[in-house]
C-alpha positions in Angstrom: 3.9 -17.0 -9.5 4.1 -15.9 -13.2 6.1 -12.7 -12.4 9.1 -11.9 -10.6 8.4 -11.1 -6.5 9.6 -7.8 -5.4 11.6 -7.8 -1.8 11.1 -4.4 -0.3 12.4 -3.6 3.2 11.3 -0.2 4.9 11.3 1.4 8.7 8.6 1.0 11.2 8.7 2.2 14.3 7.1 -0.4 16.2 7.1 -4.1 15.1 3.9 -4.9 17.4 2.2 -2.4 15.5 3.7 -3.6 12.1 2.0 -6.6 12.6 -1.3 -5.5 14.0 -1.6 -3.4 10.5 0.1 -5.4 8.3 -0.5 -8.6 9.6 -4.2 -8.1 10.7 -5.7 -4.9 9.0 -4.1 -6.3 5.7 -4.2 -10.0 6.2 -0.8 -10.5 5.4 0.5 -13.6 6.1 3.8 -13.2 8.7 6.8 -14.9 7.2 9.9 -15.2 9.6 10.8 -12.3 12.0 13.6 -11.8 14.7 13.6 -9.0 17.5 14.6 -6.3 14.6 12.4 -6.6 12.0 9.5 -9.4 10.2 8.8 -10.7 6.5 5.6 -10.6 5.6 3.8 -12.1 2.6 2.1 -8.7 0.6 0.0 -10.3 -1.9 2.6 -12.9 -2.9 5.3 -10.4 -2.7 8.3 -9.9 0.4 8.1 -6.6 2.3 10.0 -6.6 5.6 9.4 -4.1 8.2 12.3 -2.9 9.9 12.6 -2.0 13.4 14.0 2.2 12.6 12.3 4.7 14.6 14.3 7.2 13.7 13.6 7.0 9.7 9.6 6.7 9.7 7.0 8.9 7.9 6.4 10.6 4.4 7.9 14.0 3.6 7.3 14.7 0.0 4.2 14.7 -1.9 3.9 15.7 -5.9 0.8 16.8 -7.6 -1.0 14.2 -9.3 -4.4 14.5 -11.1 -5.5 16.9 -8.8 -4.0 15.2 -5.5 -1.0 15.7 -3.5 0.5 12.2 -3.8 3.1 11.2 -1.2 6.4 10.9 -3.3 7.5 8.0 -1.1 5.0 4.5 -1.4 4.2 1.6 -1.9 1.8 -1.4 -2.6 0.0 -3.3 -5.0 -2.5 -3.3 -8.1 -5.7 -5.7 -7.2 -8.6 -6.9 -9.4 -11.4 -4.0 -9.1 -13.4 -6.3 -6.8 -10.3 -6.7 -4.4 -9.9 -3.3 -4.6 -13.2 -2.4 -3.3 -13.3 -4.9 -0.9 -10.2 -3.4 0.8 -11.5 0.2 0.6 -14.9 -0.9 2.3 -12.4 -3.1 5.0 -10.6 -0.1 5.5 -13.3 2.4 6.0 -15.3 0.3 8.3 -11.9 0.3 10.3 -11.8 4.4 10.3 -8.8 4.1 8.7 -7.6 7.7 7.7 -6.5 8.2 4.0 -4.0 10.4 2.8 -5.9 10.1 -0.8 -9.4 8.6 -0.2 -10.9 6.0 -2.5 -11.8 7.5 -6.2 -10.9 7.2 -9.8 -8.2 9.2 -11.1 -7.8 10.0 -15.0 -11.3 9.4 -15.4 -11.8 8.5 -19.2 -8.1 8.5 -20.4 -5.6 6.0 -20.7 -4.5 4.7 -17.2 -8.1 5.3 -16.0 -7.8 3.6 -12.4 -9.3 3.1 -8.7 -6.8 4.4 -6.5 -6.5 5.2 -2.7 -3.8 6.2 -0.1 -2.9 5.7 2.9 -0.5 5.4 5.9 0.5 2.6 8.0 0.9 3.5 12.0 4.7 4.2 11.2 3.8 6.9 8.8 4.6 5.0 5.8 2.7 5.7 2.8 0.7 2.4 0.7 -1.5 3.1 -2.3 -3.5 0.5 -3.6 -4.8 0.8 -7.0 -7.0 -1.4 -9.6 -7.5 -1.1 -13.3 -10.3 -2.5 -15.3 -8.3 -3.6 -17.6 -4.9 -5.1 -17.6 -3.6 -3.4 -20.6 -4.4 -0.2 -18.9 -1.6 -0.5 -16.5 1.2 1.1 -18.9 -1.1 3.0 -21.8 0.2 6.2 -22.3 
């Protein structure tokens, strides 16, 4: 990998259903696991979900282009195509989205796909997609 690999560890409230979503609605490869919690492999990245009932689900949201975005999230920027081949996966899968699949700041800089949505624990992912590359930071 060219980049450095983020390690981010959060709190599910079920690890059969962490890996039912992440592992099989995702495709995310499981890495190694124990009773309390299991690696998985997000798109070349390290997220670990944590066995923590007690600390699940989004709180906060902030406006954003029109959108209540949850404050606390996570996930990944994909190629356009990738990104709408995960929105159709999703859909088909009557997944419910916080945010559903559009483009936000339509014609200015940062111009991207977006969508939202929480995993069974009531954590929040967004997954996003930019035509271009250099469109990532423009301000």
């Amino acid at each position: 990998m060219d980049i450095p690999r983020f390690h981010l560890a959060f709190p599910v409230r079920d690890l059969a259903e962490a890996r039912a979503f992440y592992g099989g609605l995702l495709g995310c490869p499981e890495g190694r696991s124990s009773d309390e919690w299991v690696d998985f492999d997000f798109h070349g990245h390290q997220i670990v979900t944590h066995l923590a009932p007690e600390e699940v689900g989004h709180r906060s949201t902030n406006p954003v282009d029109g959108e209540d975005v949850p404050v606390r999230h996570f996930g990944v920027i994909l190629t356009l195509p990738q990104w709408e081949a995960l929105a159709a996966r999703l859909q088909a899968a009557g997944v419910k989205f916080v945010i559903a699949p559009q483009v936000r700041f339509k014609g200015q800089p940062g111009e991207q796909a977006t969508m939202f949505f929480l995993d069974p624990s009531g954590n929040a992912l967004e997954f996003k997609a930019f035509a271009r590359d250099e469109m990532v930071f423009a301000r």
